[in-house]
C-alpha positions, 0 to 999 in steps of 0.5 A: 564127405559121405556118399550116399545111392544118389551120388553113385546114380548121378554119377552113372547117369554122367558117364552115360550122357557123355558117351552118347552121341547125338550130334556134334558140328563139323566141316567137310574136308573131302568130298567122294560124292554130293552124296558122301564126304569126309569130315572133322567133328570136333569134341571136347574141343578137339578134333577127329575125322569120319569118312565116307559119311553121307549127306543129307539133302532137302528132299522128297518123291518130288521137290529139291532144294539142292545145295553144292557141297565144297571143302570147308563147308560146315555144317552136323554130323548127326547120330542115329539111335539105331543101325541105319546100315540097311536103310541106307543101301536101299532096305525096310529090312531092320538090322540085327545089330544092337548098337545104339549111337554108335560112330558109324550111324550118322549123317552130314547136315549143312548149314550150322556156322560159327557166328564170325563165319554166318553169311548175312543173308539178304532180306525176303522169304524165300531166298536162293542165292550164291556169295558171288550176287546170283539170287531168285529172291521171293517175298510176298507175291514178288519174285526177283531174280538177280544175276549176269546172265539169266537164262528161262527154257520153256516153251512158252513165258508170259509175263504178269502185269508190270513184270520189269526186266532191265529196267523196262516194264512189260504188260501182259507179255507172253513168248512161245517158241513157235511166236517169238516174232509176234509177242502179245504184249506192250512195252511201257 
């Protein structure tokens, strides 16, 4: 069979597609910090390692989700298309290397499981749970949260109309610190 410039161009675009990185899953095996772990990626099933390799949480100047990282969570290991080097030590300056998708620009994201592994997730909105039954549990207007021991520090709580706690209905309740012998309001 003859080849013909399209062949030799496929084939050039191939070599180029199976040597960027861009994100591959993984597993943590070590953790240093919340903000580092040590990693087995797996490609062309098989498996190799990345250390030290940070971790990406949700985030910003002034809100957290913070999840817990433990050995054997899984999750990505995402590839940069430049060097992040600077960026990660604190810096705006932008790095002089020329490396693209390179093995040392990336970062662990949790999250992406293999379907036998996927935890069946209750139903709601917005849920933050633990596999051991503790939930803040929010779907609609309603909150419910869900645990052996419940704990609310504030220095005042009021409670809407019809809040239930333990089963015992409370209307319009509020709770100070300075008021805890006198609460407003009525148990049904």
């Amino acid at each position: 069979m003859t080849r013909n410039c399209n062949d030799s161009l496929n084939d050039i675009i191939d070599g180029l597609y199976s040597t960027t990185l861009v994100e591959k899953p993984c597993k943590i095996i070590n953790i240093h910090s919340q903000y580092s772990v040590d990693i087995e990626y797996y490609d062309n099933n098989k498996s190799d390692y990345l250390y030290k390799v940070p971790v990406k949480h949700i985030q910003t100047s002034k809100a957290y989700v913070f999840l817990g990282l433990n050995i054997g969570d899984r999750g990505t290991v995402r590839f940069f298309d430049t060097d992040v080097t600077n960026y990660i030590h604190g810096s705006s300056k932008t790095s002089e290397a020329v490396r693209k998708h390179d093995i040392n620009d990336n970062a662990f994201s949790c999250g992406f499981y293999p379907s036998p592994e996927q935890y069946a997730f209750p139903q709601g909105d917005i849920i933050v749970g633990t596999t051991s039954g503790a939930s803040v549990n929010i779907s609609g207007n309603n909150i419910t949260i869900t645990g052996a021991n419940v704990t609310i520090n504030a220095s005042e709580v009021t409670l809407g109309a019809q809040t239930t706690i333990d089963g015992k209905v409370f209307l319009e309740h509020t709770h100070s610190n300075g008021n805890e012998g006198n609460p407003t309001g009525a148990v049904i």
